[in-house]
Phi, psi and omega in degrees: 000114167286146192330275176336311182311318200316301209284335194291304208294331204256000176255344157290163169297165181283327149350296172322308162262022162273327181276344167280345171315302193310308172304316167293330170304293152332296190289315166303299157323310190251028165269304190289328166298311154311315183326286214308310180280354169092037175254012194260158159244337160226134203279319172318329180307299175311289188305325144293344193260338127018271224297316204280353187281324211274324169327278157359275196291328163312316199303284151339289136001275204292317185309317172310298182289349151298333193276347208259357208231000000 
């Protein structure tokens, strides 16, 4: 994930990224299921959508102990 990926994601709302959450969760389910039938065509694919999910939720995170503060 590059700077540009960063900022766009650290320029949503917060809604915007409860709902790419959502979407990324959905997707890493039906990354893991192709895994489990031998249907992926790229295995890397988990490992990126993994990151972006922890990004998100870092994201998320920090706005909460900002808010709290």
């Amino acid at each position: 994930m590059n700077k540009n990926e960063l900022n766009k994601i650290r320029e949503m709302s917060d809604v915007e990224l409860t709902k790419k959450l959502d979407d990324l969760k959905e997707d890493l389910f039906n990354l893991r299921f192709q895994h489990a039938i031998n249907q992926l065509d790229n295995p890397m694919r988990l490992k990126a959508v993994r990151k972006e999910i922890a990004v998100i939720k870092t994201i998320i995170r920090e706005r909460e102990l900002k808010a709290q503060a």
